[in-house]
N, C-alpha and C positions, 0 to 999 in steps of 0.2 A: 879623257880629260882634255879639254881643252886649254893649249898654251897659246898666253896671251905674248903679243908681239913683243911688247915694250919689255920682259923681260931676256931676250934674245942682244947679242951684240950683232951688229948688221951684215959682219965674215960667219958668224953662225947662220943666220938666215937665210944669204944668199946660198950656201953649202947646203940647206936644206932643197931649199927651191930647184937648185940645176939640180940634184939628185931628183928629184921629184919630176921634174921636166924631162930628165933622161931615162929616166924608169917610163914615164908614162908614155913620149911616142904622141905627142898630141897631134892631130893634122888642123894644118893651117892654111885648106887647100891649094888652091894651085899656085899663092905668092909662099915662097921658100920664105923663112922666118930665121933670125938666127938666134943663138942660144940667149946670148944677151939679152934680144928683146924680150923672148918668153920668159927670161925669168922675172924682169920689168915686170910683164904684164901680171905674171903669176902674183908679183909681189903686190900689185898693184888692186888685185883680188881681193887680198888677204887685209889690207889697208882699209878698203872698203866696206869690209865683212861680209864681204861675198862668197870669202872659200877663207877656213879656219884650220889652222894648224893644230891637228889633233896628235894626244899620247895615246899609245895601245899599251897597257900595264899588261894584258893579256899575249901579246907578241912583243912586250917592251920595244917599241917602235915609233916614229912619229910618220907621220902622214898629212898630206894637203885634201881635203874635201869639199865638195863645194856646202856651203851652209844645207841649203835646200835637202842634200842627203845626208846630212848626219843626224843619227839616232843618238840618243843620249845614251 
């Protein structure tokens, strides 16, 4: 299921994102990045509808994916 932004408050979201950013280990090759910006950016995905903030009722989870590879 997809959760839509607008009903998130912006300390839950960002909390979502830096988990997501520190779980995942993204490489930003050789300029060092720092947490801040990525989660910007993350956020800035998600704003776009680039990468959708999905629910797992199956692992009760939520997760960042980029559009392109979520299966309904």
């Amino acid at each position: 299921m997809i959760i839509p932004l607008d009903e998130l408050n912006e300390e839950t979201l960002d909390n979502i994102i830096e988990g997501f950013v520190l779980r995942e280990g993204t490489d930003y090759g050789d300029i060092e990045v720092g947490l801040a910006d990525k989660v910007t950016q993350v956020k800035q995905q998600l704003r776009r509808g680039e990468a959708l903030l999905v629910y797992s009722e199956l692992h009760e989870s939520v997760d960042i994916v980029m559009k392109d590879k979520f299966q309904n």
